[in-house]
C-alpha angles and dihedrals in degrees: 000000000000113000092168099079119157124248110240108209119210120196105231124181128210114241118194131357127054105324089047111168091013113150138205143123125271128181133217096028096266106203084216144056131180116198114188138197130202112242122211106248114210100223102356114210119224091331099317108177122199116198120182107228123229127183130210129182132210110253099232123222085045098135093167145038136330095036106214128227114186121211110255101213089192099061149143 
């Protein structure tokens, strides 16, 4: 058995929401991204971290590169 298969890296691109147009390579074809960003905490207790949550799913049907995610609005 061969444990040593190689990754194969697909450019996607974002579609909609906050990280509309943002780029980067994924593998394996995930259905679904998170993309986070850090919120600002008003009198943080003992290194508390907030992160607002966006979801993006994989466009199905795509067979060739940039593999698109569209923003879910209704998520999480």
């Amino acid at each position: 058995m061969d444990l040593h298969v190689a990754t194969k890296w697909e450019t996607a691109v974002l579609a909609g929401g906050p990280a509309d147009g943002l780029r980067m390579q994924v593998a394996g074809r995930p259905s679904v991204l998170q993309v986070t960003y850090p919120c600002q905490v008003e009198n943080p207790a003992d290194g508390v971290q907030v992160a607002a949550l966006y979801v993006y799913r994989r466009q199905l049907g795509a067979h060739s590169e940039p593999l698109t995610y569209g923003y879910d609005s209704a998520s999480p």
